[in-house]
N, CA, C and O atoms as a printed pandas DataFrame, in Angstrom:
     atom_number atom_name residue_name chain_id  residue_number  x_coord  y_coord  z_coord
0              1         N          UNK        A               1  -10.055  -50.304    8.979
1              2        CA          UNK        A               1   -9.255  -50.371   10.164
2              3         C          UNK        A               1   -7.848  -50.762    9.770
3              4         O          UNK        A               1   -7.811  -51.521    8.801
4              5         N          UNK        A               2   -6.370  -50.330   10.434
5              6        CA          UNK        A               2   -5.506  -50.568   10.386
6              7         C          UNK        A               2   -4.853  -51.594   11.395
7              8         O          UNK        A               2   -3.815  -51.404   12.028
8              9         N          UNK        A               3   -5.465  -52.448   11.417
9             10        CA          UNK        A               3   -5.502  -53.280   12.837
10            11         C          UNK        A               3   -3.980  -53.648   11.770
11            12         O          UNK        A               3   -3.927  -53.575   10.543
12            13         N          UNK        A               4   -2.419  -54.200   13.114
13            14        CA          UNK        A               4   -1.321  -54.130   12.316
14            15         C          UNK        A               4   -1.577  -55.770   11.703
15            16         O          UNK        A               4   -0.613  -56.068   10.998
16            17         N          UNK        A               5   -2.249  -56.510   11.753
17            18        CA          UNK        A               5   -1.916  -57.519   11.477
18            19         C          UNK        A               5   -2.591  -57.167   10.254
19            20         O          UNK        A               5   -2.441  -58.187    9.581
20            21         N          UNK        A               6   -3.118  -56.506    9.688
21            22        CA          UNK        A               6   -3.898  -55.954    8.308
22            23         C          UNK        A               6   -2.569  -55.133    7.773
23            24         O          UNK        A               6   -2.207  -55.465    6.645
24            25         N          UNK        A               7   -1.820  -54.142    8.403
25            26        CA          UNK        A               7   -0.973  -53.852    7.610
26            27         C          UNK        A               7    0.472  -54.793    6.947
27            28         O          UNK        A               7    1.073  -54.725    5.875
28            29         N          UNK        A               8    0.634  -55.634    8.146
29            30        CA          UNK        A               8    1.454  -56.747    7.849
30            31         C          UNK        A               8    1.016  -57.150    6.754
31            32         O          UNK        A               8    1.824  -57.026    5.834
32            33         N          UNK        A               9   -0.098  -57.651    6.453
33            34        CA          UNK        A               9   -1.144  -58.783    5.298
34            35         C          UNK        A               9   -0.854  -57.248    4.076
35            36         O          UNK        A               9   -0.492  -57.674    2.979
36            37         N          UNK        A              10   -0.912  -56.331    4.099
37            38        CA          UNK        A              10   -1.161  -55.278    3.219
38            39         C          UNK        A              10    0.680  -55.324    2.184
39            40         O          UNK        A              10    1.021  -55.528    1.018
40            41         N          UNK        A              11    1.322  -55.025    3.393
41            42        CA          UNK        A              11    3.034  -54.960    3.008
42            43         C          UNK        A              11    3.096  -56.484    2.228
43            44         O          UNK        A              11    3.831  -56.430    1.242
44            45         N          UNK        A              12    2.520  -57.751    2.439
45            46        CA          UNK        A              12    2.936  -58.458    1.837
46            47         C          UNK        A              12    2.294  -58.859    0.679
47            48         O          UNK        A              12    2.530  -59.820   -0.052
48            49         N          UNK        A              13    1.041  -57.574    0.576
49            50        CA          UNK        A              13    0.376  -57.692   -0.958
50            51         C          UNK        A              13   -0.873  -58.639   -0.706
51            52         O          UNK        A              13   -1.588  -58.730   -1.704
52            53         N          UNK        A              14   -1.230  -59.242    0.212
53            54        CA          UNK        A              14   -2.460  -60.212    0.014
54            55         C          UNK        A              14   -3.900  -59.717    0.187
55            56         O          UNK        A              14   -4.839  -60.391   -0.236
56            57         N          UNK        A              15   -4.028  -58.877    0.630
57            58        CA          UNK        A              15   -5.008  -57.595    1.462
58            59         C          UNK        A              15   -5.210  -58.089    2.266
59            60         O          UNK        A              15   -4.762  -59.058    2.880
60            61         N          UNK        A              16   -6.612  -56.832    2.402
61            62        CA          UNK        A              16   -6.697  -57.118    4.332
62            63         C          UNK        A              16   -7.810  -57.907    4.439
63            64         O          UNK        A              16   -8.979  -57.629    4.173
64            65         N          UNK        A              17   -7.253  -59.080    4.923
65            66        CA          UNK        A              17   -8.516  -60.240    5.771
66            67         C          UNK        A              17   -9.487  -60.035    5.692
67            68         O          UNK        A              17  -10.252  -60.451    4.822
68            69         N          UNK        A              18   -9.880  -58.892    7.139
69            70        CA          UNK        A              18  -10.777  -58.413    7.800
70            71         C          UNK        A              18  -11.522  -57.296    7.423
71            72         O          UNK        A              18  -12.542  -57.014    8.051
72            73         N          UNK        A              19  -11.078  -56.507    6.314
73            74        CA          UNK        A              19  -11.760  -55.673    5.752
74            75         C          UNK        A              19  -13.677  -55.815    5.672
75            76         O          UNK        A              19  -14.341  -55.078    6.400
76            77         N          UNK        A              20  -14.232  -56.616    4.917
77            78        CA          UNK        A              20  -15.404  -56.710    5.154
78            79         C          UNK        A              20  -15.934  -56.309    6.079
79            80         O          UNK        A              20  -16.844  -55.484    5.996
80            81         N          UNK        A              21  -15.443  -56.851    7.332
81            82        CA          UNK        A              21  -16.096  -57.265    8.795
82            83         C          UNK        A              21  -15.678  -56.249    9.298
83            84         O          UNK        A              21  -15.886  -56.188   10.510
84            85         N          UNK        A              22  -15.034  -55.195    8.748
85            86        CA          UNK        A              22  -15.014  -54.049    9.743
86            87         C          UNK        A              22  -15.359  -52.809    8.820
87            88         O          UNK        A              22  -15.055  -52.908    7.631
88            89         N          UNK        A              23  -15.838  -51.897    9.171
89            90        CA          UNK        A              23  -16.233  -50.473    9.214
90            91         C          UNK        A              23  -15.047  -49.664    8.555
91            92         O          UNK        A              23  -13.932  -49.492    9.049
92            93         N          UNK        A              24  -15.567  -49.149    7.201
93            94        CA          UNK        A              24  -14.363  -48.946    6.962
94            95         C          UNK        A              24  -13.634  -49.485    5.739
95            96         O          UNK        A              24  -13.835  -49.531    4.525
96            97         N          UNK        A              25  -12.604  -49.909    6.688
97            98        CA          UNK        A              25  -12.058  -51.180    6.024
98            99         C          UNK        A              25  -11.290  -51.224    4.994
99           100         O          UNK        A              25  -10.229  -50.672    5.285
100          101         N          UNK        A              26  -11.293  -51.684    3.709
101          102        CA          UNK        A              26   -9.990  -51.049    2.720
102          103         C          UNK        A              26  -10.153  -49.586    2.726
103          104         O          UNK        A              26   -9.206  -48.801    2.767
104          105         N          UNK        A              27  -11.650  -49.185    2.674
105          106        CA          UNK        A              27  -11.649  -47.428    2.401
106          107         C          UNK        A              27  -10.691  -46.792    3.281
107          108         O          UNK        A              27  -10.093  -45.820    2.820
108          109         N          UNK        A              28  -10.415  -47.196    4.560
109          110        CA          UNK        A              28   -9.878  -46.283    5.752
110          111         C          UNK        A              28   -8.169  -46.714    5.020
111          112         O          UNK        A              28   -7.268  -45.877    4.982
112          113         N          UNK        A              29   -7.995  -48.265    4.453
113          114        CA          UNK        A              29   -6.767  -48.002    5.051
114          115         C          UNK        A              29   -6.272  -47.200    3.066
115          116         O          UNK        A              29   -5.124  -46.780    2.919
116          117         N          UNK        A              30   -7.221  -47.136    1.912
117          118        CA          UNK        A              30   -6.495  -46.058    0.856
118          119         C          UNK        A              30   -6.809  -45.365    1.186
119          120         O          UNK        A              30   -6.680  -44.681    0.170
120          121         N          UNK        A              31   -7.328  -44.557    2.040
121          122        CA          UNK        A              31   -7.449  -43.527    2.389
122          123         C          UNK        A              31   -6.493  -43.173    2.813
123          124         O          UNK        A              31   -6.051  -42.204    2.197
124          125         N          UNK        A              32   -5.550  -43.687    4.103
125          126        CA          UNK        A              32   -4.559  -43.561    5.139
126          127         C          UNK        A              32   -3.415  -43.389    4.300
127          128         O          UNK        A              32   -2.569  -42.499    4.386
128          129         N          UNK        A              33   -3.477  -44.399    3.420
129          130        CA          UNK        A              33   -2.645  -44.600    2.009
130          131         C          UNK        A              33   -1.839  -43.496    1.570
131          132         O          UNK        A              33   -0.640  -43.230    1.498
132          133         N          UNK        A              34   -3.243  -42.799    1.229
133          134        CA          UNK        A              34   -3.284  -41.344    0.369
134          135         C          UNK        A              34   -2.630  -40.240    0.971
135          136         O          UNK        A              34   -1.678  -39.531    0.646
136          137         N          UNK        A              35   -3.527  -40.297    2.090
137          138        CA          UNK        A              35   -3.472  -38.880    3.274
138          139         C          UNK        A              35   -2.241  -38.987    3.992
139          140         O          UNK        A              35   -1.363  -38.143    3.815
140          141         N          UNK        A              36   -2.055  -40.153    4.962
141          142        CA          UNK        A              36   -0.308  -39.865    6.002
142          143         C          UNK        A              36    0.678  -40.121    5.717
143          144         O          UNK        A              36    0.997  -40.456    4.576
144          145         N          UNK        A              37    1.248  -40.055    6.442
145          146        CA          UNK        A              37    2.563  -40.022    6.480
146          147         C          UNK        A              37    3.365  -41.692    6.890
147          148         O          UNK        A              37    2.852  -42.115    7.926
148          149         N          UNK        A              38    4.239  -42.481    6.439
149          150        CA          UNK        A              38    4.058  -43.750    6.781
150          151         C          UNK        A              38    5.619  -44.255    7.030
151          152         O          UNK        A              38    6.396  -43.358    6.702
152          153         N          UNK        A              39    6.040  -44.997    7.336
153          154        CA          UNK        A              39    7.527  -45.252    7.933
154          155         C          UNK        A              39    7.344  -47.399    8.012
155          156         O          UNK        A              39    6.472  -48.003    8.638
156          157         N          UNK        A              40    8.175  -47.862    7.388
157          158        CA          UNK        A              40    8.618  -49.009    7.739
158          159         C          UNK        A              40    7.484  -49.686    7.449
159          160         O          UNK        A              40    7.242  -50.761    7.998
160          161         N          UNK        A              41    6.999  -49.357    6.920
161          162        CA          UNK        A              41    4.848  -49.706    6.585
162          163         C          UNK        A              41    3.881  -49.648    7.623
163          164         O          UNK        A              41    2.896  -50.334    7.895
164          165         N          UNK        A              42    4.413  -48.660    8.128
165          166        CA          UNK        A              42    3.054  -48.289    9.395
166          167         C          UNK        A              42    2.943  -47.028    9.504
167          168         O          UNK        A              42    4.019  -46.494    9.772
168          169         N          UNK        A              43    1.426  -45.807    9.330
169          170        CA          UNK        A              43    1.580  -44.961    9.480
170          171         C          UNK        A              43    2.093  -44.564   10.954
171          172         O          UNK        A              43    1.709  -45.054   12.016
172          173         N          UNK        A              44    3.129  -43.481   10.741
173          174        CA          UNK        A              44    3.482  -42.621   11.979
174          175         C          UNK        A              44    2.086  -42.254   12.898
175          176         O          UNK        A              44    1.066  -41.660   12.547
176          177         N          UNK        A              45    2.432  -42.814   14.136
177          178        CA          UNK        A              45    1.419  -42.268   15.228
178          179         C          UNK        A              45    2.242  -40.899   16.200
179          180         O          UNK        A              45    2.800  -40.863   17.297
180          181         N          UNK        A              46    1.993  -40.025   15.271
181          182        CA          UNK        A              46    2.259  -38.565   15.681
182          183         C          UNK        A              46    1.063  -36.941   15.307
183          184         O          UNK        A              46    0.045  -36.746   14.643
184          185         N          UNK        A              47    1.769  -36.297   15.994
185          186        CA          UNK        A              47    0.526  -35.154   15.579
186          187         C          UNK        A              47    0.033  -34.648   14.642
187          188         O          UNK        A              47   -1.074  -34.164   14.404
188          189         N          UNK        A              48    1.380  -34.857   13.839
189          190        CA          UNK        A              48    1.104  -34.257   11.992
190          191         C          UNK        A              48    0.477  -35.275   11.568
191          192         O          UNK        A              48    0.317  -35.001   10.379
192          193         N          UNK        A              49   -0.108  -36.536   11.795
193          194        CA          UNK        A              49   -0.639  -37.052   11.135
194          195         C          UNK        A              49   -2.207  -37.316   12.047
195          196         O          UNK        A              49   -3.274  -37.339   11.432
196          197         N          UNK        A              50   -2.181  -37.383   12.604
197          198        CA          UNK        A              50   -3.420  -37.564   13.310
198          199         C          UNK        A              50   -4.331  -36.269   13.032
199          200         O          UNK        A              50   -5.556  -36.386   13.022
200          201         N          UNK        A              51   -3.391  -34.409   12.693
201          202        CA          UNK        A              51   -4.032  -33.719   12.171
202          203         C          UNK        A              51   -4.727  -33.785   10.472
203          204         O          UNK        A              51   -5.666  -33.140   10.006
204          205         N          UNK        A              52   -3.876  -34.791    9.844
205          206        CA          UNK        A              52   -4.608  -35.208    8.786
206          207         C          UNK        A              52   -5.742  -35.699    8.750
207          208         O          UNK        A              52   -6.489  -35.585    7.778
208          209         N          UNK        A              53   -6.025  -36.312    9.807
209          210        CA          UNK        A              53   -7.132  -37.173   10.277
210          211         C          UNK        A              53   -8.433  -36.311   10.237
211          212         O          UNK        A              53   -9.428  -36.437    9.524
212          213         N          UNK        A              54   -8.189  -35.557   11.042
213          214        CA          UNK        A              54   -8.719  -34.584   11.457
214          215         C          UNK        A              54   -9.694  -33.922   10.492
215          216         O          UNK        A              54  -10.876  -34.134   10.221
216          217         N          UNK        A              55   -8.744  -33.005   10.049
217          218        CA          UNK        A              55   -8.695  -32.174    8.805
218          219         C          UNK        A              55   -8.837  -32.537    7.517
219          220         O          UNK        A              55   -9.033  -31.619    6.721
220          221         N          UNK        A              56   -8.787  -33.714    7.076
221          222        CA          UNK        A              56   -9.014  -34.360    5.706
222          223         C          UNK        A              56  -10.327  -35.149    5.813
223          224         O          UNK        A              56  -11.286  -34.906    5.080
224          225         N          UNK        A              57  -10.331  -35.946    6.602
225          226        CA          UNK        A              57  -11.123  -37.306    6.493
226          227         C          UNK        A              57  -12.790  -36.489    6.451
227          228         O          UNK        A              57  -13.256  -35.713    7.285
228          229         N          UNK        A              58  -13.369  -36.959    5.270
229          230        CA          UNK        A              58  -15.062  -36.604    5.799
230          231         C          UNK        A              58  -15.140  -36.652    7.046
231          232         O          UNK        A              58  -14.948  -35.677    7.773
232          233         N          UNK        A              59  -15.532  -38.191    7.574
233          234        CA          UNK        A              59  -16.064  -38.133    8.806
234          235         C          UNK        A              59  -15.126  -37.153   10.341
235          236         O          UNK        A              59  -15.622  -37.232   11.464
236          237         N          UNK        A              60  -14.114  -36.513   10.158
237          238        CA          UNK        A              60  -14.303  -35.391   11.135
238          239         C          UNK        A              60  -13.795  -34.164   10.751
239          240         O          UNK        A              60  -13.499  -33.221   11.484
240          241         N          UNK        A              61  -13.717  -34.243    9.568
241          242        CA          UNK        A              61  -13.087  -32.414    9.307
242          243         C          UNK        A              61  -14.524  -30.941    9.217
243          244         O          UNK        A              61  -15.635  -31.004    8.690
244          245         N          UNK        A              62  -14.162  -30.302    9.624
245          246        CA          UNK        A              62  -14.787  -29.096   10.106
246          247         C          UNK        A              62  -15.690  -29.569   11.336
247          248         O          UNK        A              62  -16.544  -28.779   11.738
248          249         N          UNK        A              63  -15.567  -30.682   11.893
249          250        CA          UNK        A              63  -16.398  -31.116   13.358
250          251         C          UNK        A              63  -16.138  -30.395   14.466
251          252         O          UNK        A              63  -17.036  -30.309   15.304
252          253         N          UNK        A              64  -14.922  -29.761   14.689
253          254        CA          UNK        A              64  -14.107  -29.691   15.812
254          255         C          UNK        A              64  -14.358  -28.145   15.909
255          256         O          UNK        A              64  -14.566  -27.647   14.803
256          257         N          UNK        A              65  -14.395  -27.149   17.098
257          258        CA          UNK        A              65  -14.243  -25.600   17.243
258          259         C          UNK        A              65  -13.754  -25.472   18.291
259          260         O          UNK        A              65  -13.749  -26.555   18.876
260          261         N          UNK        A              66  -13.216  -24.491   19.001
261          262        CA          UNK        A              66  -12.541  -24.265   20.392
262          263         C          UNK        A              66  -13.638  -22.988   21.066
263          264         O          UNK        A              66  -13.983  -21.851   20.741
264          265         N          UNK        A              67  -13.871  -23.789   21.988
265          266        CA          UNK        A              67  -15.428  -22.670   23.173
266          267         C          UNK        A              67  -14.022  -22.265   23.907
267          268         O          UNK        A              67  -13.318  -23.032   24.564
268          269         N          UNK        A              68  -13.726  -20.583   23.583
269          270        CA          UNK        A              68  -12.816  -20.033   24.751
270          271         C          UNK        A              68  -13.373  -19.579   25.793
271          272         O          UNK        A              68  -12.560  -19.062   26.559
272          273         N          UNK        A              69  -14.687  -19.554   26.225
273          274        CA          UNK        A              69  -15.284  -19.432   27.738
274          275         C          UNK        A              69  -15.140  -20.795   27.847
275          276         O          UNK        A              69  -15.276  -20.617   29.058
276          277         N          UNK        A              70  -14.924  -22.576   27.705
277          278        CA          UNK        A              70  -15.133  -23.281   29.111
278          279         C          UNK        A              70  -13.352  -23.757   28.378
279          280         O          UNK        A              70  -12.868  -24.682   29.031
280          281         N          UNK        A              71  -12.474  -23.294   27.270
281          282        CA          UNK        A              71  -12.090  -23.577   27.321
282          283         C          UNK        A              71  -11.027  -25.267   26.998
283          284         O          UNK        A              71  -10.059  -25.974   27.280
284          285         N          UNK        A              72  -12.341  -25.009   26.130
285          286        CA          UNK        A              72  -12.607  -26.724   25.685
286          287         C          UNK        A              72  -12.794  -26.581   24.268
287          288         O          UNK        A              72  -12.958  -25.574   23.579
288          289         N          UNK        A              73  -12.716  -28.203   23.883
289          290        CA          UNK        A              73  -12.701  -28.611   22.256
290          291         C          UNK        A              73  -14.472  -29.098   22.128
291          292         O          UNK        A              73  -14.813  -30.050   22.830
292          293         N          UNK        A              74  -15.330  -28.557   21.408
293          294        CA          UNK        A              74  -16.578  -28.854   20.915
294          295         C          UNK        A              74  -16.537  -30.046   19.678
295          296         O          UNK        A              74  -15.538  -30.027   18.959
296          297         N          UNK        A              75  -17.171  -30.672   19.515
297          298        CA          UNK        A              75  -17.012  -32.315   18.665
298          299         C          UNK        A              75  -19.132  -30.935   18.459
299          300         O          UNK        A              75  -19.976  -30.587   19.285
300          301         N          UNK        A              76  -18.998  -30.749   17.237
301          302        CA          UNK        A              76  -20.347  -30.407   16.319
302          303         C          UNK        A              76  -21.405  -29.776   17.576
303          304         O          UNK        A              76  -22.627  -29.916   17.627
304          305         N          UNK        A              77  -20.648  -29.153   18.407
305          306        CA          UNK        A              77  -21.363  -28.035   19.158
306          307         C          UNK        A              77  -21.307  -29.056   20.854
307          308         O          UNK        A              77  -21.870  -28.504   21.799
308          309         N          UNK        A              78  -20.800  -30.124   21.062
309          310        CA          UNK        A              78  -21.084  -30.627   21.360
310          311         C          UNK        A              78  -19.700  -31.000   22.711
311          312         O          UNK        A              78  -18.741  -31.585   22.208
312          313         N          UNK        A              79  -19.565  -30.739   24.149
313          314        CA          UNK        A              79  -17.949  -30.421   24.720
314          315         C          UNK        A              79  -17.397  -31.836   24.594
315          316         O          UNK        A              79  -17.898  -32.919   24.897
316          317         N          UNK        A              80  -16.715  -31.650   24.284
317          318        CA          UNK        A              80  -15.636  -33.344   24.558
318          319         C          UNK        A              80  -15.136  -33.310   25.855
319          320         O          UNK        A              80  -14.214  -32.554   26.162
320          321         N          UNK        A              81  -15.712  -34.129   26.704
321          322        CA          UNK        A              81  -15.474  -34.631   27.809
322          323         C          UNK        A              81  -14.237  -36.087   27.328
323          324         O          UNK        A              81  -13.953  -36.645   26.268
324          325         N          UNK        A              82  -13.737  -36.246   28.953
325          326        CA          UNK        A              82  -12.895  -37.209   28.603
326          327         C          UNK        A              82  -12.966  -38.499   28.283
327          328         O          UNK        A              82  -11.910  -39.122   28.173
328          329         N          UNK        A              83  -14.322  -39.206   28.054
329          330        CA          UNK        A              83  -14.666  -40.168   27.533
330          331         C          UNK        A              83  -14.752  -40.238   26.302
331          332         O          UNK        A              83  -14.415  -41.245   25.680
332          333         N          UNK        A              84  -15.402  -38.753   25.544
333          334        CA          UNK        A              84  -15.473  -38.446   24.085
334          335         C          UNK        A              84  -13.727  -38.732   23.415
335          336         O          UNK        A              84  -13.368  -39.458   22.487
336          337         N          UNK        A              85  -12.961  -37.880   24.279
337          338        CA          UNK        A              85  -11.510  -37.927   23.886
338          339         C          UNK        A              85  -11.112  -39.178   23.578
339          340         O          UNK        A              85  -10.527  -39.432   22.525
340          341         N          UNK        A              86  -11.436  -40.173   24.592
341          342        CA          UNK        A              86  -10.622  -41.664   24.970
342          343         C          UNK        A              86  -11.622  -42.532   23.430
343          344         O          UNK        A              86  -11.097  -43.343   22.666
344          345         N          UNK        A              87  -13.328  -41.979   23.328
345          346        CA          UNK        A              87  -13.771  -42.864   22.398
346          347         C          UNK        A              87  -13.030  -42.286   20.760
347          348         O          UNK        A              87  -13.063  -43.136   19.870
348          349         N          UNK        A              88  -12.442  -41.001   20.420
349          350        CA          UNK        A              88  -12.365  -40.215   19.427
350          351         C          UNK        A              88  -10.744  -41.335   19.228
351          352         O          UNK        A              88  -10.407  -41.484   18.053
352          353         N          UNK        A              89  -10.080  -41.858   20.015
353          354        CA          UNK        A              89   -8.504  -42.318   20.218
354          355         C          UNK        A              89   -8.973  -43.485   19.907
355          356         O          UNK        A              89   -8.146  -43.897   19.093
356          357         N          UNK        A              90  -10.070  -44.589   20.077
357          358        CA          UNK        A              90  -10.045  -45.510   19.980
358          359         C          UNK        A              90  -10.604  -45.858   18.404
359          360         O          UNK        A              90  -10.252  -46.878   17.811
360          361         N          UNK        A              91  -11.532  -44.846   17.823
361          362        CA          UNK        A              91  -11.420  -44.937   16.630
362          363         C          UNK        A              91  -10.195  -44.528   15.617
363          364         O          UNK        A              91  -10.002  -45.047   14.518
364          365         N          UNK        A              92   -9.453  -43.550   16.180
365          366        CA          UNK        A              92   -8.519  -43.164   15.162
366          367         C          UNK        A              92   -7.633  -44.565   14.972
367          368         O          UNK        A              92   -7.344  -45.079   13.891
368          369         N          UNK        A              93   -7.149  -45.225   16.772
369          370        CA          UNK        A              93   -6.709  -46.439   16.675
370          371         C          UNK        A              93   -7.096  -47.605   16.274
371          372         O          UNK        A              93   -6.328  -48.567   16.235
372          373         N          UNK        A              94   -8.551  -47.666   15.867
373          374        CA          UNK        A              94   -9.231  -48.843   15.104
374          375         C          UNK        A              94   -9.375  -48.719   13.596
375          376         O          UNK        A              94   -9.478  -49.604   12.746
376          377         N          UNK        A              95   -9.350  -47.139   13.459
377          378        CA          UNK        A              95   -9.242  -47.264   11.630
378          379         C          UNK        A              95   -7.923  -46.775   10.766
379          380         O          UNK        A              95   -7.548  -47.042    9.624
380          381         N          UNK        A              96   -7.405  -45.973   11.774
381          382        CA          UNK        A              96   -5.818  -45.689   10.934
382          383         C          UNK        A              96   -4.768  -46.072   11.386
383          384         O          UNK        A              96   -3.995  -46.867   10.850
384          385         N          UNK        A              97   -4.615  -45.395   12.688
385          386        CA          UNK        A              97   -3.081  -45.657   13.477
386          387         C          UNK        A              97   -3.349  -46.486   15.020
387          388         O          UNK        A              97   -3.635  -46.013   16.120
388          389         N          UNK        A              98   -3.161  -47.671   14.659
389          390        CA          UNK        A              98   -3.033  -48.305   16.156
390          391         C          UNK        A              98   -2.399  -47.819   17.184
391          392         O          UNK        A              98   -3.051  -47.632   18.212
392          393         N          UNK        A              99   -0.975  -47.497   17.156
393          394        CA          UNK        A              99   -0.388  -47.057   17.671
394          395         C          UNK        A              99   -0.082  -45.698   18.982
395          396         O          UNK        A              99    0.578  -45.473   19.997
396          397         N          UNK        A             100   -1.310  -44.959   17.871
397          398        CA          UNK        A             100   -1.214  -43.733   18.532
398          399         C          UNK        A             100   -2.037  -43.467   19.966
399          400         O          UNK        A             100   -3.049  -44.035   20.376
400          401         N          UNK        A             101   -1.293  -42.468   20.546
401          402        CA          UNK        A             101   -1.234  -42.115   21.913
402          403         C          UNK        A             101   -2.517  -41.109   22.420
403          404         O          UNK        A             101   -2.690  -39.992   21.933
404          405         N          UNK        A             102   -3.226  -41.589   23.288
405          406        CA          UNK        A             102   -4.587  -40.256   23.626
406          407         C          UNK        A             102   -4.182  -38.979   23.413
407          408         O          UNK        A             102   -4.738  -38.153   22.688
408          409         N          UNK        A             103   -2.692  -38.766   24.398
409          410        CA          UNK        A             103   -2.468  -37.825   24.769
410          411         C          UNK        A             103   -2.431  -36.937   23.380
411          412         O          UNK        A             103   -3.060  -35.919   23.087
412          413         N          UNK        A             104   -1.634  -37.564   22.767
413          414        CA          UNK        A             104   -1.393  -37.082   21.081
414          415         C          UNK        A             104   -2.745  -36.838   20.113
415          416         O          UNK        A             104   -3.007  -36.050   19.204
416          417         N          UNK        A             105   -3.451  -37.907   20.772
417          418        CA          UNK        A             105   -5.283  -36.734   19.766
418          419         C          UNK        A             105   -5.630  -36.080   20.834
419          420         O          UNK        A             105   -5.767  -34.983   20.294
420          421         N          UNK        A             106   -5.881  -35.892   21.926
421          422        CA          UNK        A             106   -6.030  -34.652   22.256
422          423         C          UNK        A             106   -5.512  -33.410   22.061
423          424         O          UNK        A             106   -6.194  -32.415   21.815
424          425         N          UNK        A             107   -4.202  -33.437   22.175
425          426        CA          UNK        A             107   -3.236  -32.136   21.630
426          427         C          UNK        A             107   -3.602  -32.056   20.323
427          428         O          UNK        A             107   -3.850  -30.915   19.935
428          429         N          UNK        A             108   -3.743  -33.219   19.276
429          430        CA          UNK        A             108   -4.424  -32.554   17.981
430          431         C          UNK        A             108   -5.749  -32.000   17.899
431          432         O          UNK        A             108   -6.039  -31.001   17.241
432          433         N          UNK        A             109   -6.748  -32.863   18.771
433          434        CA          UNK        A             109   -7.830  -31.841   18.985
434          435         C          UNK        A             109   -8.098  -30.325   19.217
435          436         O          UNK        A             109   -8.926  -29.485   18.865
436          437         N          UNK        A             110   -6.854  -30.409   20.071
437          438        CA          UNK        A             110   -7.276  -28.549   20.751
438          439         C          UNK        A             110   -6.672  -27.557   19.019
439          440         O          UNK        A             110   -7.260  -26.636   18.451
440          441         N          UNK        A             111   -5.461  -28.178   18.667
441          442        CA          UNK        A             111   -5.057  -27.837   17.529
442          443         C          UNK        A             111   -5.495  -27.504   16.206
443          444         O          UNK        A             111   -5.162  -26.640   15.395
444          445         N          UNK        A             112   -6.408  -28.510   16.218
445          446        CA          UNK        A             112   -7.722  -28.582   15.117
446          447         C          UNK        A             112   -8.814  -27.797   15.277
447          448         O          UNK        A             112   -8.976  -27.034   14.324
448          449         N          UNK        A             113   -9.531  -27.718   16.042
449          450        CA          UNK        A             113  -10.350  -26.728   16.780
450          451         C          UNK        A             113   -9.887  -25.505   17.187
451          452         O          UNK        A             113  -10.768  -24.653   17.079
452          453         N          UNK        A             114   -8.627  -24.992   17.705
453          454        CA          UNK        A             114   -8.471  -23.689   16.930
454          455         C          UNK        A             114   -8.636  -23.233   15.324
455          456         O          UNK        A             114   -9.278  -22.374   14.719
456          457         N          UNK        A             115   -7.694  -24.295   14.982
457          458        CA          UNK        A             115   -7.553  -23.906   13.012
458          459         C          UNK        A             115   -8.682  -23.762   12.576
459          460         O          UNK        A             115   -8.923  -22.997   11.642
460          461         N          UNK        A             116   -9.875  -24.707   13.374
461          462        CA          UNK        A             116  -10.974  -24.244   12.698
462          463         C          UNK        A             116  -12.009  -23.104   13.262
463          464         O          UNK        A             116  -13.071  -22.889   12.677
464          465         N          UNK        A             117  -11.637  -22.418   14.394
465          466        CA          UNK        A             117  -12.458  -21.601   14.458
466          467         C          UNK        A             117  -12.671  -21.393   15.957
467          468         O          UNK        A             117  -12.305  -22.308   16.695
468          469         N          UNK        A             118  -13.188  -20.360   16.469
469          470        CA          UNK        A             118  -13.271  -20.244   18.159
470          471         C          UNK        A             118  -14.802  -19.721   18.499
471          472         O          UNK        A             118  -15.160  -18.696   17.919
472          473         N          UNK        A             119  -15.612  -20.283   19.293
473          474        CA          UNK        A             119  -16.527  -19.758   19.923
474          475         C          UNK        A             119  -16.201  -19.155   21.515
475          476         O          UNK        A             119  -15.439  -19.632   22.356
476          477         N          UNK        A             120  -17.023  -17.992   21.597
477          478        CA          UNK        A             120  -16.864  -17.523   22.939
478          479         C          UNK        A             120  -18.555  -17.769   23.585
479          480         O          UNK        A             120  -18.821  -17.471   24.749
């Protein structure tokens, strides 16, 4: 998790606290490390990076497809309703980018799920 008071503790070299106790945990944030894009020591909570998320990370790359009959983003065959959306935001915001905005993983969702493919 990138909880900021972990990235604060990170910028000043001591690591992260809380790592253990959370899911994740240093893995998510060398990972985040590796993969985004980062500013002032916090990754950017924007679309190009949340599509990294996406698209890189094991746990959701190739998950995502676009059903052009309902019109919607599928999570492994499966429709993302707007609770799925709001729970998919609260992990991205619990393990990489606090910061970032629903609205902004959803628009990467539909984005991602084209790139990867369309069911009718």
């Amino acid at each position: 998790m990138l909880a900021e008071k972990q990235i604060e503790t990170e910028e000043i070299g001591a690591g992260s606290a809380n790592a253990e106790a959370m899911p994740g945990g240093d893995n998510d944030l060398a990972w985040a490390k590796q993969n985004l894009r980062w500013a002032e020591g916090k990754p950017i909570p924007d679309l190009a990076n949340i599509l990294r998320i996406l698209e890189r990370h094991e746990d959701y790359k190739g998950r995502y497809i676009f059903n052009e009959t309902l019109n919607r983003v599928l999570d492994k065959g499966n429709l993302m309703f707007e609770w799925r959306i709001s729970e998919c935001t609260a992990l991205i915001q619990e393990r990489f980018i606090p910061a970032v905005a629903e609205s902004a993983v959803n628009n990467a969702l539909v984005v991602c799920a084209n790139r990867t493919g369309t069911r009718k």
